[in-house]
Every structure is written in C-alpha cells, then in structure tokens.
ZATI-398793 format. One record per residue (C-alpha): residue number from 0; chain; z, y, x. Coordinates in pm, whole numbers, padded with zeros to 5 digits. Example, Ala and Ser with C-alpha at 12.3 -4.5 7.8 and 13.67 -1.06 7.14 Angstrom:
2
[palum 0 A [00780 -00450 01230]]
[palum 1 A [00714 -00106 01367]]
END
This chain:
380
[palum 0 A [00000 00000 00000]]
[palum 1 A [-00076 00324 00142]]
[palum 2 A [00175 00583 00224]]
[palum 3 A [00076 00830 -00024]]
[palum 4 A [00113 00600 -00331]]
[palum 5 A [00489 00491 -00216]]
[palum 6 A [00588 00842 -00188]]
[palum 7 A [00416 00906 -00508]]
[palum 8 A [00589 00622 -00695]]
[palum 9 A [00922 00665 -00522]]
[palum 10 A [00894 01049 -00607]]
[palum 11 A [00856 00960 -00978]]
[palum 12 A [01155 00701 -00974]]
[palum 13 A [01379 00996 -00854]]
[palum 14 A [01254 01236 -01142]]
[palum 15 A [01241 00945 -01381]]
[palum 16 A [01643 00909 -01283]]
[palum 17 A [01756 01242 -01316]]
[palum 18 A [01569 01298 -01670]]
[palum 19 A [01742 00957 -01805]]
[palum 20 A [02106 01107 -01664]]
[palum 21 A [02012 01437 -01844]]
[palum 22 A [01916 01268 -02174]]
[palum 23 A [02215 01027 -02184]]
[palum 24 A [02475 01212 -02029]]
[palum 25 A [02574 01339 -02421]]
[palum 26 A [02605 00969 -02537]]
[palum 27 A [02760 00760 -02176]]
[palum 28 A [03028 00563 -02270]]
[palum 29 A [03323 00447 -02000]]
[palum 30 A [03547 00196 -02066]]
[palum 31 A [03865 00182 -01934]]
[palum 32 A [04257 00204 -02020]]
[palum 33 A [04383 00540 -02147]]
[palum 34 A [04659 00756 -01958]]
[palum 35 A [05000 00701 -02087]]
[palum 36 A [05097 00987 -02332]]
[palum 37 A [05311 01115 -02605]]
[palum 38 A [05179 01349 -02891]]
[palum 39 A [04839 01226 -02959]]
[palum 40 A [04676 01086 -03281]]
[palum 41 A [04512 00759 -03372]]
[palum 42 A [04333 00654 -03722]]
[palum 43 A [04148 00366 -03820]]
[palum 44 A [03817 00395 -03907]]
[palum 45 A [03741 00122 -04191]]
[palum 46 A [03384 00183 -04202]]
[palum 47 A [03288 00108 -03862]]
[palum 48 A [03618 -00134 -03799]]
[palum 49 A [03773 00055 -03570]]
[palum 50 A [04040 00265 -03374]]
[palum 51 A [03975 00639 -03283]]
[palum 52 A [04255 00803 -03029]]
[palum 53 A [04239 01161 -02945]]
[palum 54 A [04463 01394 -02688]]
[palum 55 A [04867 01375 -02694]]
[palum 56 A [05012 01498 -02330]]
[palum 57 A [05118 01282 -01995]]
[palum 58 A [05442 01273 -01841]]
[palum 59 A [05366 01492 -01613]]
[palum 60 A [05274 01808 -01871]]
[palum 61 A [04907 01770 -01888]]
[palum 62 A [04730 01845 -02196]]
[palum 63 A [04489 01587 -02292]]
[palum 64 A [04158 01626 -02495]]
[palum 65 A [03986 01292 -02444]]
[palum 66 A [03874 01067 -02752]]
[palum 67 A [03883 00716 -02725]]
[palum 68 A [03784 00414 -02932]]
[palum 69 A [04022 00080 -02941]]
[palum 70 A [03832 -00236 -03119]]
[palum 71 A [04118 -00477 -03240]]
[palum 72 A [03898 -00801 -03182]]
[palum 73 A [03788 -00709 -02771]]
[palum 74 A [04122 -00536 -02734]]
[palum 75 A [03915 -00283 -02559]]
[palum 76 A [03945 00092 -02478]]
[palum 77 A [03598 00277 -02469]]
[palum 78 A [03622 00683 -02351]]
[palum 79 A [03402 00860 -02516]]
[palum 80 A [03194 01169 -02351]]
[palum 81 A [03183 01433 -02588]]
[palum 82 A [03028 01801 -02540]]
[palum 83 A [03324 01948 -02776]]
[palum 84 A [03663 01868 -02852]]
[palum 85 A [03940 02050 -03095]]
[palum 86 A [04146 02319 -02998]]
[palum 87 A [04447 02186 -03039]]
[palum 88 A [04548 01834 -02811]]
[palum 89 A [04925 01781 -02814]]
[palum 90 A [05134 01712 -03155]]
[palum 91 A [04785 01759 -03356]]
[palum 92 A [04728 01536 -03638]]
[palum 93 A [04376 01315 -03808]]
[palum 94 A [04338 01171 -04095]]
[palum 95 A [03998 00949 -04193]]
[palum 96 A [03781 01054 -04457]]
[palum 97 A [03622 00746 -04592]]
[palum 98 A [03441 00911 -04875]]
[palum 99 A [03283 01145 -04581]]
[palum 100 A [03315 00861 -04292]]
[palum 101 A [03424 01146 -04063]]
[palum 102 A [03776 01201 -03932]]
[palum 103 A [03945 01548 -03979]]
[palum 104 A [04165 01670 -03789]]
[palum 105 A [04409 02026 -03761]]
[palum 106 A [04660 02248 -03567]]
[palum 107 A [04828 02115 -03216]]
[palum 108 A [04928 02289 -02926]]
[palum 109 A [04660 02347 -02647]]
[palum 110 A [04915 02479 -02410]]
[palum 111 A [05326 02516 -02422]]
[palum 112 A [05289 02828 -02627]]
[palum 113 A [04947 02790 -02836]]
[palum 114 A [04909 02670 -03126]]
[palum 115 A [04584 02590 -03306]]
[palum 116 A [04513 02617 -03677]]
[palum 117 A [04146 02520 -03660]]
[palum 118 A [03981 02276 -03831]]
[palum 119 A [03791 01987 -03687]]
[palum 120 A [03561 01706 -03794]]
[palum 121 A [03433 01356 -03582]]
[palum 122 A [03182 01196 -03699]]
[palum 123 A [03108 00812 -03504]]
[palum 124 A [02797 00780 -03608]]
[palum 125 A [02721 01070 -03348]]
[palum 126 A [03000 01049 -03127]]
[palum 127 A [03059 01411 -03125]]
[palum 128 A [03339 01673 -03282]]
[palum 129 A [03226 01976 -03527]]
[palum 130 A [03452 02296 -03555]]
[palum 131 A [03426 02381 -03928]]
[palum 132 A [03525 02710 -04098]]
[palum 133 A [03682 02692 -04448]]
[palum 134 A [03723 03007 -04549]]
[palum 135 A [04095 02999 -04546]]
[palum 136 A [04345 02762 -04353]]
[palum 137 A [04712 02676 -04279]]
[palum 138 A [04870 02897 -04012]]
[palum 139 A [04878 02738 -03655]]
[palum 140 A [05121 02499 -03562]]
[palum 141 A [05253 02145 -03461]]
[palum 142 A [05456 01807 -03534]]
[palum 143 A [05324 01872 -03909]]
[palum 144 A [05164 01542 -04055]]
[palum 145 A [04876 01455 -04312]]
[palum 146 A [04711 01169 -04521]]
[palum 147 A [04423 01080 -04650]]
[palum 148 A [04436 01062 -05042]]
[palum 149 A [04154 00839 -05141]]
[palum 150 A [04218 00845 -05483]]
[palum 151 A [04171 01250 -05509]]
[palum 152 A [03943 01216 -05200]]
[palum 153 A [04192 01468 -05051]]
[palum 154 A [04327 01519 -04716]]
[palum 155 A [04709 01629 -04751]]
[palum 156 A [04918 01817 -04535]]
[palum 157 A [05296 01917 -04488]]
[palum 158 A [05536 02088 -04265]]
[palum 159 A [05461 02125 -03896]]
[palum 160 A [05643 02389 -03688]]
[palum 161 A [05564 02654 -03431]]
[palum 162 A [05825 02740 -03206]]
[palum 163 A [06148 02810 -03404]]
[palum 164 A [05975 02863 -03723]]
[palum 165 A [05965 02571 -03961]]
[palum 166 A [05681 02547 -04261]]
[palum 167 A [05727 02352 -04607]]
[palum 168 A [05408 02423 -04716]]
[palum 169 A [05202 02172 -04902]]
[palum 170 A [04776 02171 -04844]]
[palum 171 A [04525 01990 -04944]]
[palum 172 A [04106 02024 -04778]]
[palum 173 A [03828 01904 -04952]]
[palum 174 A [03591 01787 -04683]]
[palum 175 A [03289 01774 -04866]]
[palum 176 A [03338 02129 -04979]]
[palum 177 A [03519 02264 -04674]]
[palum 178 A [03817 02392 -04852]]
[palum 179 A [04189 02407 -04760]]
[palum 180 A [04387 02505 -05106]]
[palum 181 A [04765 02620 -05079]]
[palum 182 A [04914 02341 -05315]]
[palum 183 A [05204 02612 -05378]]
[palum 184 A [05427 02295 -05571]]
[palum 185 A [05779 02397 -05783]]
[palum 186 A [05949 02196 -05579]]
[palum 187 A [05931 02043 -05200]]
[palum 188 A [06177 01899 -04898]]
[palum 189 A [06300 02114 -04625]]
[palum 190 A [06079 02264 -04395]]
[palum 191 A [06034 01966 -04125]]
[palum 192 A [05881 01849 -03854]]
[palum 193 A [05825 01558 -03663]]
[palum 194 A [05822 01306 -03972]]
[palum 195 A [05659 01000 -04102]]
[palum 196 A [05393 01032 -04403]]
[palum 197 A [05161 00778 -04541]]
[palum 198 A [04980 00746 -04836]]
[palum 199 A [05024 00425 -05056]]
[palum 200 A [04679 00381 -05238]]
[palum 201 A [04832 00120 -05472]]
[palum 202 A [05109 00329 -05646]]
[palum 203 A [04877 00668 -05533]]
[palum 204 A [05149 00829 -05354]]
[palum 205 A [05203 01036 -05072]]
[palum 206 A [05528 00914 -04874]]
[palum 207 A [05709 01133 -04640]]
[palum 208 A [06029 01035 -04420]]
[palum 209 A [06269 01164 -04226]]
[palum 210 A [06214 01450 -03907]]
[palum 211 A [06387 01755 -03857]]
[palum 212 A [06427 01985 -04094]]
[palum 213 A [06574 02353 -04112]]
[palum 214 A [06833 02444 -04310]]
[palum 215 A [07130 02668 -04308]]
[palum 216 A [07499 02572 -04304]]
[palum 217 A [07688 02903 -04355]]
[palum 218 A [07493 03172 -04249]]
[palum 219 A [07389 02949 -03976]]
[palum 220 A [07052 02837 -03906]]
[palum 221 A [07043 02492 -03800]]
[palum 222 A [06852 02185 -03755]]
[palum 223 A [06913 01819 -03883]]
[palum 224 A [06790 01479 -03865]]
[palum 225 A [06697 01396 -04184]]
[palum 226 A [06710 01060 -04381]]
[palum 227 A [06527 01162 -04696]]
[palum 228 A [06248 01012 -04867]]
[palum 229 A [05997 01226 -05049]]
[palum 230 A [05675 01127 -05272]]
[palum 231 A [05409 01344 -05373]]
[palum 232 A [05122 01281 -05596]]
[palum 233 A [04814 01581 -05571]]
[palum 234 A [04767 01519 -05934]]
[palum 235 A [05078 01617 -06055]]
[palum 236 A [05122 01859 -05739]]
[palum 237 A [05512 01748 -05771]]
[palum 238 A [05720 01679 -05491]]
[palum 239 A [05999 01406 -05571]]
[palum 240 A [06331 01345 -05420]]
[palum 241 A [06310 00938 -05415]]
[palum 242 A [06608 00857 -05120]]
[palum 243 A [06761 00568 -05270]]
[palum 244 A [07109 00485 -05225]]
[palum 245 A [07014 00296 -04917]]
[palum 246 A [06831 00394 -04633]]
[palum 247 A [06765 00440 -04237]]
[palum 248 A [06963 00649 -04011]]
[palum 249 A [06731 01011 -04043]]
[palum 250 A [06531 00981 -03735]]
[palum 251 A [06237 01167 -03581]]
[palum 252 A [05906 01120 -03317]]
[palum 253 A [05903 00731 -03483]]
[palum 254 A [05565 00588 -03654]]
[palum 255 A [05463 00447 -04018]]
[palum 256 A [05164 00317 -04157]]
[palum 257 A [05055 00143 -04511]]
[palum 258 A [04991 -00204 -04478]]
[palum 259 A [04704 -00239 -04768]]
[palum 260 A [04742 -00584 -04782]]
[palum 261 A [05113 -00655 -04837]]
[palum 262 A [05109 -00311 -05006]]
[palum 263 A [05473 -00187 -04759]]
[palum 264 A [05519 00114 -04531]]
[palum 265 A [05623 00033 -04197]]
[palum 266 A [05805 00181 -03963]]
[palum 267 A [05885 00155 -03586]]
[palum 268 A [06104 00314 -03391]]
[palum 269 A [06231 00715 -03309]]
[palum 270 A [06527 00874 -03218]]
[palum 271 A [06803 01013 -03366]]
[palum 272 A [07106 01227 -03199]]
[palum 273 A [07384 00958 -03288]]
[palum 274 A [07236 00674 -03168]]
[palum 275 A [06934 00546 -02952]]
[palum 276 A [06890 00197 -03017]]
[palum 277 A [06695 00318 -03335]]
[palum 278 A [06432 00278 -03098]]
[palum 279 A [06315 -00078 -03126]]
[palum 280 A [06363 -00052 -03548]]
[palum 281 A [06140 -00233 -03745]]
[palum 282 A [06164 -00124 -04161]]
[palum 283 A [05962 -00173 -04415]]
[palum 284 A [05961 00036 -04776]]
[palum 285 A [05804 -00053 -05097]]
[palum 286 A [05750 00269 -05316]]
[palum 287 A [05690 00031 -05616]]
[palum 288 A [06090 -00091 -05588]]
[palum 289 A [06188 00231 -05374]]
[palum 290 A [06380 -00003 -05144]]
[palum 291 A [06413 -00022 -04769]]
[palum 292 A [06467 -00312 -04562]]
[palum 293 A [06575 -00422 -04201]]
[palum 294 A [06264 -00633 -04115]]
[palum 295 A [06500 -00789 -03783]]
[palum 296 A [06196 -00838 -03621]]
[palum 297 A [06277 -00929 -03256]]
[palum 298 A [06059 -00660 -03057]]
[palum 299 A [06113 -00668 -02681]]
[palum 300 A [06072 -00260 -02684]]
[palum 301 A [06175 00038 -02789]]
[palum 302 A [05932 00376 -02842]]
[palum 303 A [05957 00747 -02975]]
[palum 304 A [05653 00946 -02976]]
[palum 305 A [05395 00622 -02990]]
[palum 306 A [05105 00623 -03293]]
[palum 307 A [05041 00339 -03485]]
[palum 308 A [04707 00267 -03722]]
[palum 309 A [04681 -00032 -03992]]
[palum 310 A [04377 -00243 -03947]]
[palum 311 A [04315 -00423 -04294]]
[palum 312 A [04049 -00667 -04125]]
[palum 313 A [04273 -00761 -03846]]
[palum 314 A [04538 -00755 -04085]]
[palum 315 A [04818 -00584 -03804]]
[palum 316 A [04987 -00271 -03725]]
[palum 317 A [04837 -00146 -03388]]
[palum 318 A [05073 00071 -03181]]
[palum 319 A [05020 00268 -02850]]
[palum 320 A [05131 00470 -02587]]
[palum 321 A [05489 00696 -02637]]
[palum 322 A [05799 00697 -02464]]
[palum 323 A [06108 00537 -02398]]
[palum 324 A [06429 00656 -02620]]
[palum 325 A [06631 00641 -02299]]
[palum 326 A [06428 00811 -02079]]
[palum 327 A [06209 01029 -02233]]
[palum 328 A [06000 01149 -01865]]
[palum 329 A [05897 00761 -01877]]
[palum 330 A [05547 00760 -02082]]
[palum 331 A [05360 00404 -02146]]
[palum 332 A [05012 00319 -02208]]
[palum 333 A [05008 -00034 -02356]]
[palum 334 A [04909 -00145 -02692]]
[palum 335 A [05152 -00347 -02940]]
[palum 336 A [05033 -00561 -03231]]
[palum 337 A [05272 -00618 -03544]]
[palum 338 A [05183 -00876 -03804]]
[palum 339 A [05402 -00832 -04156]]
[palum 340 A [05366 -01211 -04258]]
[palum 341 A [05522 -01400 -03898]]
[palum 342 A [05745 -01029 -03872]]
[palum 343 A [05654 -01025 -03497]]
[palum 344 A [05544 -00760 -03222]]
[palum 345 A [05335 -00857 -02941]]
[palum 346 A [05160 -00755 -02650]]
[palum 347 A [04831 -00724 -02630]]
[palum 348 A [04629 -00743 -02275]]
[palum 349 A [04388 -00425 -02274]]
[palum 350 A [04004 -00496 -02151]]
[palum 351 A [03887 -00288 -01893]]
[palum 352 A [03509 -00221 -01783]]
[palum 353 A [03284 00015 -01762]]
[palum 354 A [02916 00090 -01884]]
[palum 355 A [02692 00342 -01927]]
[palum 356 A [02356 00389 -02075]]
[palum 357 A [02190 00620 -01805]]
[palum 358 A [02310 00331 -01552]]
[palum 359 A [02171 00081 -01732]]
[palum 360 A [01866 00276 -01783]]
[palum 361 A [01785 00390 -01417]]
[palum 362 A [01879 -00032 -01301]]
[palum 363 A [01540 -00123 -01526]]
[palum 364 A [01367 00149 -01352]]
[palum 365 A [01441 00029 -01029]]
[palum 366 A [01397 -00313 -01104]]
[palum 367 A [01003 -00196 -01248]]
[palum 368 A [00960 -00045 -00937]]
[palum 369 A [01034 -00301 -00678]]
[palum 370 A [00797 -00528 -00871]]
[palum 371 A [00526 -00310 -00940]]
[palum 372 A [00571 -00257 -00497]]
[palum 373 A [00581 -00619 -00475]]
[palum 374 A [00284 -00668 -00692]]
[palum 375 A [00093 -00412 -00484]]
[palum 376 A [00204 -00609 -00132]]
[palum 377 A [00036 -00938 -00252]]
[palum 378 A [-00283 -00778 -00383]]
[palum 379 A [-00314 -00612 00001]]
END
C-alpha cells in the first residue's frame, strides 16, 4: 500500500474518532459504585424497572450532583452523563410521575447556605434533566418530603426547612400542566422536617411520620422529635391526626416506603436524642388498621440518613448509602435488600464495570481499519 493512502486512511480514523466522542459524549454511560453519601434521593421507576439516585453529600462536605441508575436483577450501578442537573443536590427530594414517566424533583441545598426552590424534571427515555418554570412555586428549602399521588395524578409536598425557619405548608404540582397550587388545608402537623411520607395507593392516602418539628413551649421556641402520624388525602385537602395509642419512639433522618404488594409502610432506622439503637429498627404500619408493629427483623446494621425505594417486580425494599447513628462522619455506600414475607435484610454485592458507547464505537472502527490494511497487504 502506498504511503499516501495509509496516511489518508489513518487520517480519517482519527477524525472518524473524535466525531463519534463528540456525538456520544451526551449519552456515555460508566458503570461503577457510587460515593458514600447522606442526603440524596432515590425513586423507582416502574415503567422502565428501575432505580434512579441523584446527589446527597460525602463525608467529607462535598456536594454531589451525579444521577445514577441501580437495576435490582444485575445489582448494578450505571452513572449517568448528563449536560444538566438541578440546582439543588443535598436534602432535595423526587418523586416518579408514572402518568408522565418522568421524575420530578424540588428544593435542596447546593451549598451550606443555598437553598433551591426550582423545579426539575428527568426523563429516562433521554437520560437528561429539564428545569421547568411553573409560574409559581414553594419557597426554597430542605429536609421537606413529597409523594407521588397516583390516584389524583398529583405530586404532594410538605414541610422542609431553611435554616431556622420551619414550613407547614401543604403543595401539590400538576406535571402535565406545570402547576404548583398552595393546598392552604384547615388543618396540618407542625412545621417539620426531616420526616417520613409515603403514599398508600390502596387506602389513597398520604402518610407522614415523625421528624422535627417547631413548636413553642412558653415563649420558647424549640424543637422536638416527633412521634406523630399524619394522613392526608388531596381530595378532601384534610390533614388528619391518626397517632394511635401505640407507636415508635419520634425519630428523624430514618426511611419508609409502601410495599404495594403486602399493602404496609416500612420503616428503617433514624435517630432520636434519647436513644440510638433506633438505628437498626425495622416497623411496619398498616393505615387500613392504623397499627404499628415491631417487625424484630434481625438486621446486622444500623443507618440514619440512607434512602430506600420499593421495587414491586423484585418484590423488596432497596436501601443505600447513609450513615452510622454512632458516628455520624462515617458515610457508607452499600446497598441493603429487605423482603416483608422471610422479614430479613441482606447484603447485596454491587456490580462494577464500565462501558461506553463512543468506546465501543471507535473499537469497530479500528477493527475496520486493520482489515481493510490487511486486505490491501494481500492484494500487493
């Protein structure tokens, strides 16, 4: 082969390269095991059978604003690149649309002292985050929590804090017609933060527990753990005062989820200011009988500040990252399965690997090329 055509076909290999990294950078994919963290925000997608992670904060103070995808059957952890992420990363919250299939998230803090109150929306199909503008919004803030009404095809949100000052204010955004609406209900619990909410589709109620909540004692502004349990149903727009008679210790920075199947909130771990071992709780709570119960699960761990998602096809509670109740500075990465029927916890051994579609892309190029030379050898 003459010189000319090598340095031809080699030139055209190195453009070829740098287009296909240019195309695909938007879309690479790289899978490996997420940084340990507190604060961020998991849902399960139940259209595309999977787990969606986004920001929380390390040990170590960084702010995180990566988005990550967990499937329960590879126990795998895929980062996703994406161009734009929300403003908010720690102490933000999701929720997934399934009438939309996008996620939706609010607030957060994107540093110590800044708070978000923008409104954001993921959509898998495209792997990217949209800022949206509704034409009015909840103020900024943190450690508030929302659901996902799929009755009312409603996302619902409560509470949150900035700073010192607490919010009780109930919302409710329409994602199909971009609208937050001030719920402005008679009634409502203490402003909070920090607490557990779920919505159970089968009794179509909104279920809030515990956190810290402001209230005065005197003329005294304080703050308390709180043990209460609230329900709210959007149709009604009434708050009610359901604590039954007996109950958890009031906790906060533990995790609940609604397990579809068996049709029970449960809850894992937190901390409360009397006593740490609250840490390695399992309870579950039936709206339908308003009862709580000690599930005595033996879990080898203990966690504040973790997430947890409900995967109806895998039929388990999947749990990740936090902190330990002990030692707060000590942050984890791993990923805990719970299953309701055999009331057990267990580990779960992450997949790592890694994979990208430019890669792949520029290995078939090369591969072309070194045949096409050979090709061109044995015809000289």
């Amino acid at each position: 082969m003459k010189r000319g055509t090598k340095t031809l076909l080699l030139s055209l290999l190195i453009l070829i390269s740098l287009l296909s990294l240019t195309i695909f950078s938007s879309i690479r994919v790289n899978a490996a095991i997420p940084k340990a963290r507190i604060g961020h925000s998991m849902i399960y997608d139940s259209v595309n059978d999977i787990i969606i992670m986004y920001g929380g904060k390390t040990a170590a103070g960084e702010f995180l604003f990566d988005t990550w995808t967990y499937n329960c059957t590879s126990n795998k952890w895929i980062s996703l690149s994406t161009e734009n992420t929300p403003f908010g990363s720690y102490n933000t919250k999701m929720v997934y649309d399934s009438e939309s299939e996008k996620i939706v998230s609010f607030g957060g803090m994107r540093s110590k002292t800044v708070a978000s109150n923008q409104t954001w929306t993921f959509d898998y199909s495209e792997k990217e985050w949209t800022r949206v503008f509704p034409p009015t919004a909840p103020s900024a803030r943190s450690e508030h929590n929302m659901v996902y009404d799929s009755i009312s095809d409603r996302v619902i949100l409560f509470g949150g804090a900035l700073g010192s000052v607490f919010h009780n204010d109930t919302w409710s955004f329409n994602c199909n017609s971009n609208v937050w609406s001030n719920m402005k209900p008679k009634t409502y619990p203490l402003a909070t933060r920090d607490f557990n909410f779920a919505f159970d589709s089968q009794n179509n109620t909104a279920v809030m527990f515990g956190g810290i909540s402001s209230t005065v004692w005197g003329n005294v502004q304080t703050q308390v753990y709180s043990s209460d349990t609230w329900w709210y149903r959007i149709d009604s727009n009434i708050w009610e005062n359901a604590t039954p008679s007996e109950g958890p210790w009031g906790r906060a920075s533990s995790a609940w989820v609604y397990d579809s199947r068996n049709e029970v909130c449960i809850m894992f771990g937190g901390s409360t200011p009397l006593d740490d071992s609250v840490g390695d709780d399992t309870l579950w709570y039936r709206v339908s009988s308003n009862t709580w119960t000690e599930a005595n699960s033996e879990s080898i761990f203990d966690r504040v500040s973790h997430e947890m998602v409900y995967s109806p096809i895998a039929n388990r509670v999947i749990l990740f990252g936090g902190a330990s109740p002990g030692n707060t500075s000590q942050h984890y990465n791993d990923v805990w399965a719970y299953n309701y029927e055999s009331n057990s916890w267990s580990k779960l051994e992450t997949v790592a690997s890694s994979f990208s579609l430019s890669v792949f892309i520029i290995s078939l190029e090369l591969i072309a090329v070194i045949l096409l030379l050979k090709r061109k050898y044995k015809k000289k």
